[in-house]
C-alpha positions as a Markdown table, in Angstrom:
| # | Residue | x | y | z |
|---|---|---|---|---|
| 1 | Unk | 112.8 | 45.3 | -129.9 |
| 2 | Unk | 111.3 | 41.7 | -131.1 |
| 3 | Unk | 107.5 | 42.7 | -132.7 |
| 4 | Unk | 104.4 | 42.1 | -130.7 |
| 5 | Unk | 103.8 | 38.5 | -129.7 |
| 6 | Unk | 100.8 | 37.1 | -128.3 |
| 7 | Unk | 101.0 | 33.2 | -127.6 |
| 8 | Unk | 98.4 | 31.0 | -126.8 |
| 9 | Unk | 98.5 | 27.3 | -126.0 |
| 10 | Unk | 95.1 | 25.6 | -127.3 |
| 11 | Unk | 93.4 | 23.6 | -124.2 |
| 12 | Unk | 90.2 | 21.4 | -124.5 |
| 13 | Unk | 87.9 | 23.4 | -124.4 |
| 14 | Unk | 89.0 | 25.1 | -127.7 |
| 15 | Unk | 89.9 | 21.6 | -129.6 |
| 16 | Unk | 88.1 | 21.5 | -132.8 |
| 17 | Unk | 87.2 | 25.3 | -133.1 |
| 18 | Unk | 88.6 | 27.3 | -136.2 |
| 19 | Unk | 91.3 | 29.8 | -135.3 |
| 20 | Unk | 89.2 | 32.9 | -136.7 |
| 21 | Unk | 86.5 | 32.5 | -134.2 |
| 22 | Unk | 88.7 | 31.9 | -131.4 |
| 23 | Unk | 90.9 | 35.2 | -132.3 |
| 24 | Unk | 87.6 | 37.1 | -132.3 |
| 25 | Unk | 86.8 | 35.5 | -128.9 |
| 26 | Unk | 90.0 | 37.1 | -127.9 |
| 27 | Unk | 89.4 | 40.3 | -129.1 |
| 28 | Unk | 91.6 | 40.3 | -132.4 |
| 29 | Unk | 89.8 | 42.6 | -134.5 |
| 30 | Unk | 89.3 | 42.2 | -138.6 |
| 31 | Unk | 91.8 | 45.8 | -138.6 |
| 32 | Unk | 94.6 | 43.7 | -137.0 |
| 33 | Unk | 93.7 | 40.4 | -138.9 |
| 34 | Unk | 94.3 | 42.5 | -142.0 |
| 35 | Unk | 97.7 | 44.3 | -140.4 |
| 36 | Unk | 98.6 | 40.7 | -139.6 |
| 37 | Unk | 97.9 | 39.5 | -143.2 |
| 38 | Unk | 99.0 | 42.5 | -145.5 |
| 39 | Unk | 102.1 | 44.4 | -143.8 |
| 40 | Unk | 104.3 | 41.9 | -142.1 |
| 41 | Unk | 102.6 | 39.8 | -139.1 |
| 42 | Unk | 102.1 | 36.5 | -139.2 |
| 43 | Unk | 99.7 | 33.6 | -137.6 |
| 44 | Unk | 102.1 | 30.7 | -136.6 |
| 45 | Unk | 100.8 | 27.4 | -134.9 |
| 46 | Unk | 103.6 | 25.1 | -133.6 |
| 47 | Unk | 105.9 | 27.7 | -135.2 |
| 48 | Unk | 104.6 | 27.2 | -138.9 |
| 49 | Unk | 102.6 | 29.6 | -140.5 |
| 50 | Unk | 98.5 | 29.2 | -140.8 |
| 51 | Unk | 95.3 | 30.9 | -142.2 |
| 52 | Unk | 92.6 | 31.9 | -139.9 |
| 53 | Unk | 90.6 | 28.8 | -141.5 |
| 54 | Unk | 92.7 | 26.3 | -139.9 |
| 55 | Unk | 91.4 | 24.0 | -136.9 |
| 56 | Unk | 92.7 | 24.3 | -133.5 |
| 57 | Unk | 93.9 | 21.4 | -132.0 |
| 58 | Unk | 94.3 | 20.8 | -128.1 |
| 59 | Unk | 97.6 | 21.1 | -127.5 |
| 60 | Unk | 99.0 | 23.8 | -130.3 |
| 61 | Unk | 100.7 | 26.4 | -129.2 |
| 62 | Unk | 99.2 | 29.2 | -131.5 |
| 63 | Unk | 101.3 | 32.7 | -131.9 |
| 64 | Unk | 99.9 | 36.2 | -132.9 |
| 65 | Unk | 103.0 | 37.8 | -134.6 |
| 66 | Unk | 101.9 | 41.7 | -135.0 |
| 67 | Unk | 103.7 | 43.7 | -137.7 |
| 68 | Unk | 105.7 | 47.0 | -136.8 |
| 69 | Unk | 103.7 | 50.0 | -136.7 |
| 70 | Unk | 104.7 | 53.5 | -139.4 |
| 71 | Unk | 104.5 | 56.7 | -137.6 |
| 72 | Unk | 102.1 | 59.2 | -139.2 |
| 73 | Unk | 104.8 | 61.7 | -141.5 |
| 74 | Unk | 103.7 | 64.8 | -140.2 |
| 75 | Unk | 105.1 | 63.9 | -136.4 |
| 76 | Unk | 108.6 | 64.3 | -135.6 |
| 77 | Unk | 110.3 | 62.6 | -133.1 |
| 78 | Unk | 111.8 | 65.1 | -130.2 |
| 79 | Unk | 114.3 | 65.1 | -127.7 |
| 80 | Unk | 112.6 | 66.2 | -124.1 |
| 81 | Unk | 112.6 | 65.0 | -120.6 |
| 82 | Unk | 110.2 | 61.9 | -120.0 |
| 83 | Unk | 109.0 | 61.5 | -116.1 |
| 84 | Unk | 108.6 | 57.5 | -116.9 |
| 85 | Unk | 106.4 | 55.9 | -113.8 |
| 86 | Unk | 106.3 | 53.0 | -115.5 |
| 87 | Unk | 106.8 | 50.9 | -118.5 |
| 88 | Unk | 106.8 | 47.3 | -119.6 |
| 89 | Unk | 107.0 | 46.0 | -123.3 |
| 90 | Unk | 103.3 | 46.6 | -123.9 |
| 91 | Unk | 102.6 | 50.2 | -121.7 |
| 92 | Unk | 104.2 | 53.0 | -121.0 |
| 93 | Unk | 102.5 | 55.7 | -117.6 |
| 94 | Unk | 104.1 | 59.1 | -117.8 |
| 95 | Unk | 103.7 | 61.5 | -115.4 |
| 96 | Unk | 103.4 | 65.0 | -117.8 |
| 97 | Unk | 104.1 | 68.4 | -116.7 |
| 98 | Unk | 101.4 | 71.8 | -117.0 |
| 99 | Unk | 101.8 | 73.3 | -120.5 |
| 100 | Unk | 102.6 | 70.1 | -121.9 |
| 101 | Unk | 99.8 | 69.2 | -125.0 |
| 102 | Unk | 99.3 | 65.3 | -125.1 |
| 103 | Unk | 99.0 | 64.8 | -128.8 |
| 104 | Unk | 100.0 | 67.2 | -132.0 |
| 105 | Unk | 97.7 | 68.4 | -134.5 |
| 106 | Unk | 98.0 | 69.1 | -137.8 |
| 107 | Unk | 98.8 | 72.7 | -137.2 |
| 108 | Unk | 100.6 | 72.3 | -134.2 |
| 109 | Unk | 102.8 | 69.3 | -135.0 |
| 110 | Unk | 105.6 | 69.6 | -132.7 |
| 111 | Unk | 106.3 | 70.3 | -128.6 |
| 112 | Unk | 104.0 | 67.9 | -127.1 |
| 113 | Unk | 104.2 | 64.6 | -124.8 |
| 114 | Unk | 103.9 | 62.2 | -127.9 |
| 115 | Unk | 106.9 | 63.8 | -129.7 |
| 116 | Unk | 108.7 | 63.4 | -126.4 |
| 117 | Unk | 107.3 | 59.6 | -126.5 |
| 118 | Unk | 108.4 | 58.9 | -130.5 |
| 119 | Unk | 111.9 | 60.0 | -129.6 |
| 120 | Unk | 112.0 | 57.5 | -126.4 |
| 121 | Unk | 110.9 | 54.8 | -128.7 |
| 122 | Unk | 113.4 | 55.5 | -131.3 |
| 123 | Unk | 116.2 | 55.4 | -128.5 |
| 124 | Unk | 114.7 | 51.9 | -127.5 |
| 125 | Unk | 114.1 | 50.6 | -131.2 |
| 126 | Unk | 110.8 | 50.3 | -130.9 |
| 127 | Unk | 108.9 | 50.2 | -134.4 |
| 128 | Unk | 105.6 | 51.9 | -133.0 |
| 129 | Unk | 103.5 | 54.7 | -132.7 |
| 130 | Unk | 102.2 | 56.9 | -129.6 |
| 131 | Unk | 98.8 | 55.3 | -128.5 |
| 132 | Unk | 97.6 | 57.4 | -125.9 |
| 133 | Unk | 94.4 | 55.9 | -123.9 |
| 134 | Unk | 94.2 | 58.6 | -120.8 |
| 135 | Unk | 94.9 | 62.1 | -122.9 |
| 136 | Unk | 95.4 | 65.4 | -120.7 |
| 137 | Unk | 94.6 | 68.7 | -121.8 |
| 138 | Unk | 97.7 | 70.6 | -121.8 |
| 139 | Unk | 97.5 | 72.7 | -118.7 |
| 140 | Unk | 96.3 | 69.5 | -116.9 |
| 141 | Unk | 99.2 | 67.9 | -114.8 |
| 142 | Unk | 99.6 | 64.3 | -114.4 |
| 143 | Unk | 99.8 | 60.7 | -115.2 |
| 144 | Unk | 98.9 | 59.8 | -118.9 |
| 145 | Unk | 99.1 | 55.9 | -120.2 |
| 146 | Unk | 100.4 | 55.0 | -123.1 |
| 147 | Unk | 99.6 | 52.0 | -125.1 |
| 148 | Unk | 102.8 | 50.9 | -126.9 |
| 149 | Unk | 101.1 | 48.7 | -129.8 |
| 150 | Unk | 98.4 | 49.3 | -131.9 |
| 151 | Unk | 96.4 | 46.1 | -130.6 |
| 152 | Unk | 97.3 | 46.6 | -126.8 |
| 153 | Unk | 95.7 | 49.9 | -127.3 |
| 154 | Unk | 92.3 | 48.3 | -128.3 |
| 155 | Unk | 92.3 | 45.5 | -125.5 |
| 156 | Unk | 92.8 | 49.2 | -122.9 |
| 157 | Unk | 90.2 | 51.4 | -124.7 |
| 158 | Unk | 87.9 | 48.4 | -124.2 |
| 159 | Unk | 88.6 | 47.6 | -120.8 |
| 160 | Unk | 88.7 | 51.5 | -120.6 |
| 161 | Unk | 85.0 | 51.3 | -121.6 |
| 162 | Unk | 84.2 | 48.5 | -118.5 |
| 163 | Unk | 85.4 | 50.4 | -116.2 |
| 164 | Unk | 89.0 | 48.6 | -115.6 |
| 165 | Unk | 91.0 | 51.6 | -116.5 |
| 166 | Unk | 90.6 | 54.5 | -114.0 |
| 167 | Unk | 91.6 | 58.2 | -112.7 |
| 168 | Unk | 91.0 | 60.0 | -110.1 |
| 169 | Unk | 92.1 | 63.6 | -110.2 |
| 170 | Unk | 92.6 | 66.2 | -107.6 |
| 171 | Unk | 91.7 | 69.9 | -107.9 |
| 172 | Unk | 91.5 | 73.3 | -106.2 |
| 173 | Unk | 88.4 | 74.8 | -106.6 |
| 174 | Unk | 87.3 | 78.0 | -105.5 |
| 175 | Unk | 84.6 | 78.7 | -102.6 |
| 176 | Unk | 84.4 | 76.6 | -99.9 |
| 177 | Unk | 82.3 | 73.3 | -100.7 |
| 178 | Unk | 80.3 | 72.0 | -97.6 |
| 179 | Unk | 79.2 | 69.1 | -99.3 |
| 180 | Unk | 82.0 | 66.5 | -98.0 |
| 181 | Unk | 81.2 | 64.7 | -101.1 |
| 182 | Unk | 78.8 | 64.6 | -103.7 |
| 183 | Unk | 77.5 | 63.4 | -107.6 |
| 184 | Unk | 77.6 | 65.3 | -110.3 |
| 185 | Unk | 75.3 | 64.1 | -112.6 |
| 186 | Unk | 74.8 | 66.6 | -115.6 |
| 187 | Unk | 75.3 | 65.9 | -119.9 |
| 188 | Unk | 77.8 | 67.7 | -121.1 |
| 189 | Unk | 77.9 | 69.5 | -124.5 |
| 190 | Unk | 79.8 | 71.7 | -127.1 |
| 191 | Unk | 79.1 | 75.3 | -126.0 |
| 192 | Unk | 77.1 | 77.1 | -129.4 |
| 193 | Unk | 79.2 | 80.0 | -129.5 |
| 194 | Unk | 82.6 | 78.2 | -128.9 |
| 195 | Unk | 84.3 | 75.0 | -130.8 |
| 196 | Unk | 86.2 | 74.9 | -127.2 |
| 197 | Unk | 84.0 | 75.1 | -124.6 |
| 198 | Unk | 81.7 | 73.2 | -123.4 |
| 199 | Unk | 78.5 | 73.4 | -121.0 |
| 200 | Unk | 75.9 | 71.4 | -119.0 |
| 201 | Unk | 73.4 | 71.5 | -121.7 |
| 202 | Unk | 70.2 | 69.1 | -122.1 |
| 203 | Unk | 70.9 | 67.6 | -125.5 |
| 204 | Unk | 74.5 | 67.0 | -124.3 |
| 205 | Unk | 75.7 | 63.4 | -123.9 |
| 206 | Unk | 75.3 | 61.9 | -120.0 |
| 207 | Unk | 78.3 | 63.5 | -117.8 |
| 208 | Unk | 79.4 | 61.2 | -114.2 |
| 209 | Unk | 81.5 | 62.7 | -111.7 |
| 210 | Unk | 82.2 | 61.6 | -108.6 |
| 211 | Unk | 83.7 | 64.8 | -105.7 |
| 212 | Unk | 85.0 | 64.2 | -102.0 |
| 213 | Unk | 86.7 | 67.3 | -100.0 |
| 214 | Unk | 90.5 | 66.4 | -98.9 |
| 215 | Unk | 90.5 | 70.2 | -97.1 |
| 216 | Unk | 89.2 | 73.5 | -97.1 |
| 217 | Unk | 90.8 | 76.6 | -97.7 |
| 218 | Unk | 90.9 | 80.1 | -97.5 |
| 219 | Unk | 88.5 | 80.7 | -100.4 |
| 220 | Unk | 89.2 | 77.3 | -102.0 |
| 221 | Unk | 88.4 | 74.3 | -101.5 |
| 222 | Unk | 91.1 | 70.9 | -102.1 |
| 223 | Unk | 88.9 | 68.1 | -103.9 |
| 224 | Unk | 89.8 | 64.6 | -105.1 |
| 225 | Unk | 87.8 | 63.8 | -107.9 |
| 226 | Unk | 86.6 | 60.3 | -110.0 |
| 227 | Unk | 85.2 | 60.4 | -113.5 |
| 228 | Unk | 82.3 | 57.4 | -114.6 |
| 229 | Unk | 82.4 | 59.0 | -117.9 |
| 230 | Unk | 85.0 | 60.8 | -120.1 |
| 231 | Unk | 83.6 | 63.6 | -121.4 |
| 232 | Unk | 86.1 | 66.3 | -123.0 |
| 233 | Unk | 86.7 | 69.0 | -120.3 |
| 234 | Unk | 84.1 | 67.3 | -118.0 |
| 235 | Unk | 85.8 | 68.1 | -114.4 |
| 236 | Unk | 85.8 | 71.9 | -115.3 |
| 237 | Unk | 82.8 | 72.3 | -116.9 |
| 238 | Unk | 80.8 | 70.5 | -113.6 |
| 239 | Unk | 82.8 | 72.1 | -111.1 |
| 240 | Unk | 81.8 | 75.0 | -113.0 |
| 241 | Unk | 78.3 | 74.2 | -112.8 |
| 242 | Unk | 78.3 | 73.6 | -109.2 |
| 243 | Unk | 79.4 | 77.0 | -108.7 |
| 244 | Unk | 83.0 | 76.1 | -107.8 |
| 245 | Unk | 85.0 | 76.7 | -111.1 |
| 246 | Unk | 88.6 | 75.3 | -110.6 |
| 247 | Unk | 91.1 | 78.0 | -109.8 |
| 248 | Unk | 93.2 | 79.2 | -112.7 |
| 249 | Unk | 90.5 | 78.3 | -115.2 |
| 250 | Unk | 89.7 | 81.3 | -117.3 |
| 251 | Unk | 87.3 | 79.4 | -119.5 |
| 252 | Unk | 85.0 | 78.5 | -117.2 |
| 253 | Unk | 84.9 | 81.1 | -114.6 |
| 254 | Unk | 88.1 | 80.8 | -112.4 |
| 255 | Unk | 90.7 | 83.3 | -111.4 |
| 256 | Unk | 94.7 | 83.6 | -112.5 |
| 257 | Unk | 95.1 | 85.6 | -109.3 |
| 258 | Unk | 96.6 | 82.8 | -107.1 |
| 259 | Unk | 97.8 | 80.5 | -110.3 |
| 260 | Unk | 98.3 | 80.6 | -114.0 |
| 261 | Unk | 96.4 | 77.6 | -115.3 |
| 262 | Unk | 93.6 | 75.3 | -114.0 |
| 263 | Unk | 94.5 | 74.0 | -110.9 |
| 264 | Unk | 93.2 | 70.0 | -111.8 |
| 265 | Unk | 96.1 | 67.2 | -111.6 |
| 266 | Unk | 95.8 | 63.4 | -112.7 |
| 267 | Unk | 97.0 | 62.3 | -109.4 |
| 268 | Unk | 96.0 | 58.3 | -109.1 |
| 269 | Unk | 95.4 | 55.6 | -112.2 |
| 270 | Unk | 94.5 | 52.4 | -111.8 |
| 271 | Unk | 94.0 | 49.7 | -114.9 |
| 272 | Unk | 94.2 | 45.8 | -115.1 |
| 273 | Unk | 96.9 | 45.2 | -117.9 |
| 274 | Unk | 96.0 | 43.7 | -120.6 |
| 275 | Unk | 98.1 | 40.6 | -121.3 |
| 276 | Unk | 98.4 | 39.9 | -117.9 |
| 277 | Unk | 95.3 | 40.0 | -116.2 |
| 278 | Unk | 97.1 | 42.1 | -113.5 |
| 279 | Unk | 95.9 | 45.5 | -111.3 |
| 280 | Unk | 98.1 | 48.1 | -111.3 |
| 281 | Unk | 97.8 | 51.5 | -109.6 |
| 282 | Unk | 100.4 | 54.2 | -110.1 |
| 283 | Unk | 100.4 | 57.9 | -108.5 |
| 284 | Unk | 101.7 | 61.0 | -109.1 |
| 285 | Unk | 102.5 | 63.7 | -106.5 |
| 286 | Unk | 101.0 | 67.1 | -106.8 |
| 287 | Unk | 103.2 | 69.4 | -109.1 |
| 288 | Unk | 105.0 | 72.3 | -107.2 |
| 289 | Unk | 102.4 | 75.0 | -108.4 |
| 290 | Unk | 99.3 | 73.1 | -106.5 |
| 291 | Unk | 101.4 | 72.7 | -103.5 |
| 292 | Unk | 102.5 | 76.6 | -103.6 |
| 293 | Unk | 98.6 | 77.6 | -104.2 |
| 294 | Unk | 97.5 | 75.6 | -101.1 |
| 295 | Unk | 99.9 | 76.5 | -98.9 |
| 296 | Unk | 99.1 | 80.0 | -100.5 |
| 297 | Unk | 95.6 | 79.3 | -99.3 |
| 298 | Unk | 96.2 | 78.3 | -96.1 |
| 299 | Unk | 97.2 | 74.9 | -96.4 |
């Protein structure tokens, strides 16, 4: 696949104004300036290369050639079944399965959804690396997004941080909530006796989430649920903390009995794409082990 290309053609209003400042005013960063300059990218106005001193004339066309992006050498590309929702040239939305880790670590560097993701891009000869922008903990279902460029994953994470990239999750919790919906608004910490788990702690940094009932149970109760913030672990720990702890979650006070890991799925995302101004929303259905637990419960 052709590199990253972003093309701009210079109007009035920008005639006269040196290309570094309007690159920053379109949220090239100094880190991709310096990718740009050093391993392969290139600035090109009317097709002939420029420095980021030159003047911007009404009229250019200006392009923003990205260079290809090296994998880190400790992740191996891996053959695995990919549940693609959607994908253009700049992002990828997978829909991951329970037991699935995102991302690898050091000491875990194989088996997980960005392995999976490597692989697909080798297939497609893509020269990049696996940005993800919504991560899942590994017993979490759902849809994950995937920037496929280094770049179009800064332009997400920051529209990530306005608000223009969101989730909303749903979850069997157990009890029966009478609320029919509610705030949870409690900071969130790391837990002093864990390096896992977390808490609702006062010197913990502000927690948002948002609850509404879909249908209650036998001893459960079927929420959807919207995050303002994105702490790690957030939905359990406040779920938790309300006294409804999400079935299957051992960690924070659920039960196995009825299903064998936390009953929370990433069932809706919604983001405005970053190159083309666009909204997109994408859902996933609940997995076959939700469905089973709430017909299970009376459902």
């Amino acid at each position: 696949m052709p590199p990253l290309t972003m093309t701009f053609l210079i109007d009035e209003q920008h005639d006269g104004k040196l290309l570094r400042q309007f690159l920053q005013e379109n949220h090239i960063s100094r880190t991709a300036l310096t990718d740009i300059k050093f391993h392969g990218g290139a600035l090109l106005v009317n097709g002939q290369p420029v420095t980021v001193r030159h003047v911007l004339r009404a009229g250019e066309r200006l392009s923003v050639v990205f260079p290809p992006e090296r994998t880190s050498d400790w992740m191996e590309p891996e053959a695995m079944p990919l549940d693609i929702v959607y994908e253009d040239d700049y992002v990828l939305v997978v829909n991951k399965p329970p037991g699935l880790a995102t991302i690898p670590s050091r000491h875990h560097p194989g088996g997980t959804l960005a392995n999976g993701i490597l692989h697909y891009y080798r297939q497609q000869q893509l020269e990049s690396t696996v940005h993800v922008v919504t991560r899942l903990d590994r017993d979490t279902s759902g849809l994950v997004l995937v920037a496929k460029h280094r770049h179009v994953h800064h332009l997400l994470s920051a529209l990530q941080q306005k608000g223009q990239v969101t989730r909303t999750y749903e979850a069997i919790c157990h009890g029966v909530i009478i609320e029919e919906e509610g705030t949870i608004d409690a900071p969130i910490g790391r837990r002093s006796d864990s390096i896992i788990a977390r808490e609702v702690r006062e010197d913990g940094k502000r927690a948002v989430t948002h609850f509404r009932v879909l249908r209650r149970l036998f001893g459960y109760t079927h929420v959807a649920l919207r995050l303002e913030t994105g702490r790690t672990h957030q939905i359990r720990v406040h779920m938790a903390y309300l006294g409804h702890p999400l079935a299957g979650d051992e960690l924070y006070g659920g039960s196995r009995e009825m299903i064998g890991r936390q009953a929370l799925h990433s069932r809706a995302l919604s983001f405005v794409h970053p190159l083309e101004g666009k909204l997109y929303t994408f859902a996933a259905p609940l997995p076959d082990d939700l469905v089973r637990l709430i017909k299970g419960a009376g459902g």
